[in-house]
C-alpha positions in Angstrom: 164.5 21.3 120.5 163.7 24.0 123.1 159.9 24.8 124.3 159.0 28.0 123.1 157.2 30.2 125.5 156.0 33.6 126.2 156.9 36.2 128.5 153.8 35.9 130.6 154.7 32.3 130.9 158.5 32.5 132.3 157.2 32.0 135.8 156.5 28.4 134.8 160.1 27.4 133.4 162.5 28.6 135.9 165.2 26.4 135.3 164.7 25.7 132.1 166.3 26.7 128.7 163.7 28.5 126.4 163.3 29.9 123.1 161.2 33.0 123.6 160.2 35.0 119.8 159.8 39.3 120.2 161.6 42.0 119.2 164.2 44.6 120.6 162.1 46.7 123.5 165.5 48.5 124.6 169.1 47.4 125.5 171.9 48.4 127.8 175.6 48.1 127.7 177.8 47.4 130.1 181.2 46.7 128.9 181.8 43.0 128.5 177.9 42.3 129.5 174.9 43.5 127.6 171.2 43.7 128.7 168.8 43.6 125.7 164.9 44.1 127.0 163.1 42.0 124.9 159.1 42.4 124.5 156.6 40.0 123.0 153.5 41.5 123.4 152.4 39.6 126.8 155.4 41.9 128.6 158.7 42.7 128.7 161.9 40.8 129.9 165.5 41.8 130.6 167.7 39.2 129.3 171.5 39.1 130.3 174.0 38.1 127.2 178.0 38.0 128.8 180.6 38.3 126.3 182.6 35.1 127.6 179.8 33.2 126.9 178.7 33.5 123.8 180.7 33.5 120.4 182.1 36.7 119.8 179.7 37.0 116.6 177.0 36.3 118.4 177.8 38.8 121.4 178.6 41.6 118.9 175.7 41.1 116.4 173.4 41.6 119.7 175.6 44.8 121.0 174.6 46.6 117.7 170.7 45.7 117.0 168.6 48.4 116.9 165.5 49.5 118.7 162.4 47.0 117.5 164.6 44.9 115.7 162.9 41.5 115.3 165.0 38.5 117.1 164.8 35.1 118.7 166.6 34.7 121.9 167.2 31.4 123.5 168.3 30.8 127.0 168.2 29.8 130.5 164.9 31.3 132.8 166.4 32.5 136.0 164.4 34.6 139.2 165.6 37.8 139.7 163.5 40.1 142.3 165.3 43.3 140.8 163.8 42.6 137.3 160.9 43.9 136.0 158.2 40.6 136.1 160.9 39.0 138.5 162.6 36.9 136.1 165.6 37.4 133.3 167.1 34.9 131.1 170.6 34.2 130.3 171.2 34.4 126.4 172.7 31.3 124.6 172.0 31.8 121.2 170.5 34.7 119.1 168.7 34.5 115.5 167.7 38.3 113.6 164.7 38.2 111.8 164.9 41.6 110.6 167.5 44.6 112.0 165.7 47.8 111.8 168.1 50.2 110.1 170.2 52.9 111.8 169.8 54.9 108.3 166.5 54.3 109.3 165.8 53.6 112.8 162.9 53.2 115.2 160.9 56.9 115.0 159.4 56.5 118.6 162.3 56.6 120.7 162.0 57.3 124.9 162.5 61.5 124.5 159.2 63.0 124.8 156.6 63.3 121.7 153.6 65.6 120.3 150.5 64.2 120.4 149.8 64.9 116.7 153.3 62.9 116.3 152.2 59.8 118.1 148.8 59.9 116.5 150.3 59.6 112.9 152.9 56.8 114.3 149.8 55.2 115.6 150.4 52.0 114.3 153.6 52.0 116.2 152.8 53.3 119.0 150.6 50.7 120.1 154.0 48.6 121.1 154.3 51.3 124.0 153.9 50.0 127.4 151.2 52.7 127.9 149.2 51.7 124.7 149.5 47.8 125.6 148.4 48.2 128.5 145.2 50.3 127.9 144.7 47.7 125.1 144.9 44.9 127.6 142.3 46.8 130.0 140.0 47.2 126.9 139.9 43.3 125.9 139.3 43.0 129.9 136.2 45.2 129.7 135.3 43.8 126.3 135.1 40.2 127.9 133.4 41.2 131.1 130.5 42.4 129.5 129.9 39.4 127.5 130.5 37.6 130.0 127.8 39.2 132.6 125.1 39.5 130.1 126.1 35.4 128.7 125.8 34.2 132.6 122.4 36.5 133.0 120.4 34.5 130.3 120.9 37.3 127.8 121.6 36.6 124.0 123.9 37.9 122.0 121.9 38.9 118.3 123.8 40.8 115.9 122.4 43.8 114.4 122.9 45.6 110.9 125.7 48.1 110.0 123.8 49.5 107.4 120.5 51.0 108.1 117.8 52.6 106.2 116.8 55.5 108.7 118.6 57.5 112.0 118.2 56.4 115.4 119.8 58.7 117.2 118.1 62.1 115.1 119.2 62.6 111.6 122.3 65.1 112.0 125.1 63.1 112.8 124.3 60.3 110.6 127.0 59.1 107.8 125.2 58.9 104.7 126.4 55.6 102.0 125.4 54.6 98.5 123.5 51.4 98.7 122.0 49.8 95.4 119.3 50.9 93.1 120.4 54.5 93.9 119.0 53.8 97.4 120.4 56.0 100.6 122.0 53.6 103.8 123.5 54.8 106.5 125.9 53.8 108.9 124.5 52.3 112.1 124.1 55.1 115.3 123.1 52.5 117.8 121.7 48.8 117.4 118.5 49.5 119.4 115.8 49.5 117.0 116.7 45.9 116.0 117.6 44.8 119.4 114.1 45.6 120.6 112.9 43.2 117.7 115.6 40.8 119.1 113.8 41.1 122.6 110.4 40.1 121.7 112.1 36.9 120.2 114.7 35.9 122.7 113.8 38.1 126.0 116.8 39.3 127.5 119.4 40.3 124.5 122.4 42.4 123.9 124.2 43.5 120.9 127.7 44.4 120.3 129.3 46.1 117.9 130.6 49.2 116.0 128.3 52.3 115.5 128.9 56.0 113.9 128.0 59.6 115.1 128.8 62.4 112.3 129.6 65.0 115.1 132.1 67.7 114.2 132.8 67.2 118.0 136.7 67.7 119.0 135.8 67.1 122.8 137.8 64.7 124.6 135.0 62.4 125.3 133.8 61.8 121.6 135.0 59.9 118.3 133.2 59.1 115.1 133.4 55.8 115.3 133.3 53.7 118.9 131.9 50.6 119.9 128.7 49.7 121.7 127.0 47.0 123.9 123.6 47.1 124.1 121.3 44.3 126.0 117.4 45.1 125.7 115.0 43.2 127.8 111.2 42.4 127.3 109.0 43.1 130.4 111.4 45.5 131.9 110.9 48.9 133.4 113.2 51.9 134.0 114.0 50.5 136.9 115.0 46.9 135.6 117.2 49.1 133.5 119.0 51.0 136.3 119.8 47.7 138.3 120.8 46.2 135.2 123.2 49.0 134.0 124.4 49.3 138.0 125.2 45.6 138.4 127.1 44.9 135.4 129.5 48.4 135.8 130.3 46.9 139.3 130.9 43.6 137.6 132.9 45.0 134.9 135.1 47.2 137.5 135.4 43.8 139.8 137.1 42.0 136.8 139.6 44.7 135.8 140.7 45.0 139.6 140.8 41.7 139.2 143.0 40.5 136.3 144.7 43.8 135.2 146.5 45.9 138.5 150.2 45.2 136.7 148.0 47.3 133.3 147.0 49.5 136.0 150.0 50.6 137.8 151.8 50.9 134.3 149.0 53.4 133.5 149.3 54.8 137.0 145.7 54.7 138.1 145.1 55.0 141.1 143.0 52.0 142.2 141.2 53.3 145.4 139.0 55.3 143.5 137.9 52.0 141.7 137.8 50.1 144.8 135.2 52.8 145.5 133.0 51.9 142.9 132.1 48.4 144.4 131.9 50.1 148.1 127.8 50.8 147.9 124.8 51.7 145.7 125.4 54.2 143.1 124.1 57.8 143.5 121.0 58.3 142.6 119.2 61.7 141.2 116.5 62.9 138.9 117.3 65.6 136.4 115.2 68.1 138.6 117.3 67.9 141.5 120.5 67.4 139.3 119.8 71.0 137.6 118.9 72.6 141.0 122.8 70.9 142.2 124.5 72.5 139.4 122.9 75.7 139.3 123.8 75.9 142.7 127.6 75.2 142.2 127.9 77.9 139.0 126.4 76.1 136.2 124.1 78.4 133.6 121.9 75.6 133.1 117.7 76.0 133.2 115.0 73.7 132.5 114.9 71.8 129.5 118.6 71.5 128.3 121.0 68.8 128.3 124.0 68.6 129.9 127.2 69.0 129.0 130.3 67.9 129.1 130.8 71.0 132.0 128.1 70.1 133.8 128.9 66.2 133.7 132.3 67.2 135.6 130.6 69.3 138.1 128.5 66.5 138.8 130.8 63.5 138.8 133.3 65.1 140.9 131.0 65.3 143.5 131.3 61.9 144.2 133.4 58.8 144.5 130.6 56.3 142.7 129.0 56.2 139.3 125.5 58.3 139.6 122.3 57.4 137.9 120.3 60.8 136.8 116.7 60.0 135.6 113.8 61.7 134.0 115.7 64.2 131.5 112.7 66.2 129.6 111.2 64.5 126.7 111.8 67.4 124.2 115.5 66.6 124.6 115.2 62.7 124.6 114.8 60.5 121.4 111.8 59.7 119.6 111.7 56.3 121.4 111.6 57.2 124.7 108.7 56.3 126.9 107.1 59.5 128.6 106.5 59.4 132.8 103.1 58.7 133.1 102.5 60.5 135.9 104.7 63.4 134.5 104.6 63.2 130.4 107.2 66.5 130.3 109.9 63.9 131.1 110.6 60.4 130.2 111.4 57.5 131.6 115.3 57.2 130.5 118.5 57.3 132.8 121.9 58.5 132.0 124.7 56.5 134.1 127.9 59.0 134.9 131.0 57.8 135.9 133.0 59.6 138.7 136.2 62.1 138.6 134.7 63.8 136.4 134.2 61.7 133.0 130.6 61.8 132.4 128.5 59.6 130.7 129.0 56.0 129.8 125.7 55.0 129.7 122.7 56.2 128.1 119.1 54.1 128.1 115.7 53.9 129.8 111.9 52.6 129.0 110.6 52.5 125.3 107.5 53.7 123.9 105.3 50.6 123.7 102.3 52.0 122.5 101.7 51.9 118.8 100.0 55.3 118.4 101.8 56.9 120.7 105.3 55.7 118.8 104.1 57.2 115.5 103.1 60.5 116.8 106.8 60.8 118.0 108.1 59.9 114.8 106.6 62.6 112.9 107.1 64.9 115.9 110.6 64.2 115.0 109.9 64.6 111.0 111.3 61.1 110.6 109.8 59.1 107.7 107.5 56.6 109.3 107.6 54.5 105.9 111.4 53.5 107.4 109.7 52.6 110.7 107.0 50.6 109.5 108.6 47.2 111.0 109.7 49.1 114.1 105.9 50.2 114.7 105.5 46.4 113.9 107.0 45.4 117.3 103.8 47.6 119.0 100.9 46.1 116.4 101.9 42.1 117.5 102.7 41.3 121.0 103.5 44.2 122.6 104.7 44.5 126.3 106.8 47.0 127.9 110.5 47.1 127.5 113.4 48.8 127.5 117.8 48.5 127.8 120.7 50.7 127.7 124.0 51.3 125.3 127.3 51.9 127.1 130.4 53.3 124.9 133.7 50.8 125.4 135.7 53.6 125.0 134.1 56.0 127.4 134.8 53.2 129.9 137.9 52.4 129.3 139.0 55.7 129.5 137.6 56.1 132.8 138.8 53.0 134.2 142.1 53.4 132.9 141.9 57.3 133.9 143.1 58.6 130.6 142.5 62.3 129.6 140.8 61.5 125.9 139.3 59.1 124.4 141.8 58.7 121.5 143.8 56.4 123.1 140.9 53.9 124.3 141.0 51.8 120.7 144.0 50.6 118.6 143.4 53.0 115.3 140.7 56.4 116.9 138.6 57.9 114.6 137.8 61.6 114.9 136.9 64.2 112.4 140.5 65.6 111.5 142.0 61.3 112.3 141.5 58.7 109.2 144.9 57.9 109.0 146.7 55.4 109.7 
């Protein structure tokens, strides 16, 4: 019986005659030779099948399969520099598990597609080169960051899905149904429980998905996305800035790492990564970040936010991620701990990420001060009867603290230098995508 194997592992069986399981990536013909591409999901191969070797039933039923058609090629693993992944292997025997129809064949074929197309043939699209590979950069990122906060003492805790009140204000919150004619809501962030986590465990992080009910069609947003957020006990703003700083570096270090093949199929151009890990980060308050943009045609005054214009003007300023502090309070969250020595802002930091993408980070200091917490929830007209256990965390034990949430997909899409943030996850959801 031959060893079945996978693409990724042909380097280890040169020589040898393999059975390798996929389906039909492609194939060229060539008279009396044909070269089916086969992929697997862990890559592609080219595999050689010559008419005077095989039985002529054999030679023809692979002549005629059809794009995606599921097979099982067995054969010899051969080097071949030419090839993509440097290896091919010569067919010896061919089993169909299913031939997609020519009545109805493959929809995605290598002509050129509409977005709007691709996004309803999402499901297929994924077997793309493209999609695989910003997939594979994804689970990179996604395993990084466990595995910086896991070797930094940090705990993962898992926090609720369904919540009782808003974290993030009470406009973009996805309202459910819960029991006894009871209102939930979809989770905005994991915070509120994470800082109960802290005061348990220390150091913790979350991970998970979370929900914003923004009628946003930017680039840079989608309903649904997926968050990590560690929250520490006894940490400052500035504990949260080296944090944050430190594991981006970490994270960009492991997908320069493990995924430049991902890379150059997404043709990123990895010197403006490299740059990432060449120094500190840039560092600005909001003060002198308003002053910079005003200065290079932004409308922006005192007091508002940024957006996603502003973001660019910033970002592209730079070659490194930039850490802007001290946004005014009025436009921060209810949580957020004030300056003391400047209450009009707060103690919170916004980490953009160069060439223009913006923010991937949002966190800072909480409120630790019991009375100071429920004056900003009713400044906020938030019901403090949801809060009661939150204002708990301030009544027993209470010690300053604070963490950060970064959006997966914002980073992947900068890492992998992709335009919007639809391609980031396997199945997007935005306010006009629910389907497939």
């Amino acid at each position: 019986m031959t060893n079945r194997i996978t693409i990724s592992d042909a380097s280890r069986h040169v020589g040898e005659t393999v059975t390798i399981p996929g389906w039909l990536h492609n194939i060229r013909k060539s008279g009396k030779i044909v070269f089916p591409i086969l992929r697997d999901g862990t890559g592609l191969m080219q595999c050689v099948a010559v008419k005077s070797a095989l039985p002529e039933e054999t030679f023809e039923t692979l002549k005629h399969l059809t794009q995606e058609s599921s097979i099982i090629l067995t054969g010899r693993i051969r080097e071949e520099a030419r090839a993509a992944g440097g290896f091919e292997l010569d067919v010896e025997s061919l089993e169909v598990i299913q031939k997609v129809s020519e009545e109805d064949p493959y929809p995605i074929t290598p002509k050129e597609h509409g977005t709007e197309f691709l996004m309803s043939k999402r499901h297929l699209w994924l077997r793309s080169q493209r999609q695989n590979a910003i997939i594979r950069v994804r689970h990179e990122i996604i395993k990084s960051v466990r595995d910086y906060f896991d070797n930094h003492g940090f705990t993962l805790v898992d926090t609720p899905i369904f919540t009782p009140a808003a974290c993030e204000g009470t406009t973009t919150l996805f309202e459910c149904d819960y029991f006894e004619d009871e209102k939930a809501y979809l989770t905005q962030s994991g915070q509120l429980y994470n800082e109960a986590n802290a005061m348990a465990f220390g150091k913790v992080y979350c991970f998970g998905p979370t929900f914003r009910a923004e009628k946003s069609k930017t680039r840079r947003h989608l309903t649904e996305f997926w968050m990590v957020e560690p929250e520490m006990a006894y940490a400052d703003l500035e504990e949260v800035k080296r944090v944050a700083e430190e594991m981006v570096c970490y994270v960009v270090g492991r997908v320069l790492e493990h995924k430049r093949e991902e890379l150059k199929v997404l043709e990123r151009d990895v010197t403006k990564l490299e740059a990432v890990l060449q120094g500190p980060f840039i560092r600005m308050s909001y003060d002198e970040a308003v002053k910079n943009l005003q200065a290079n045609g932004s409308e922006i005054q005192w007091g508002s936010d940024f957006g996603g214009g502003d973001e660019t003007i910033l970002t592209k300023q730079f070659d490194r991620p930039m850490l802007v502090d001290r946004f005014p309070t009025a436009i921060k969250a209810f949580y957020m701990a004030p300056d003391p020595a400047r209450e009009e802002v707060a103690l919170g930091v916004d980490v953009l990420a160069p060439e223009g993408y913006g923010e991937i980070i949002g966190g800072g200091q909480r409120i630790h001060d019991p009375e100071l917490l429920l004056k900003r929830i009713h400044e906020h007209n938030l019901p403090p009867e949801a809060f009661d256990w939150y204002i708990d965390l301030r009544k027993y034990g209470t010690v300053p603290h604070g963490g950060f949430g970064m959006g997966i997909e914002r980073a992947v899409a900068w890492i992998c230098g992709l335009e919007h943030v639809r391609e980031t996850i396997a199945f997007p959801r935005m306010i006009y995508t629910l389907r497939p």
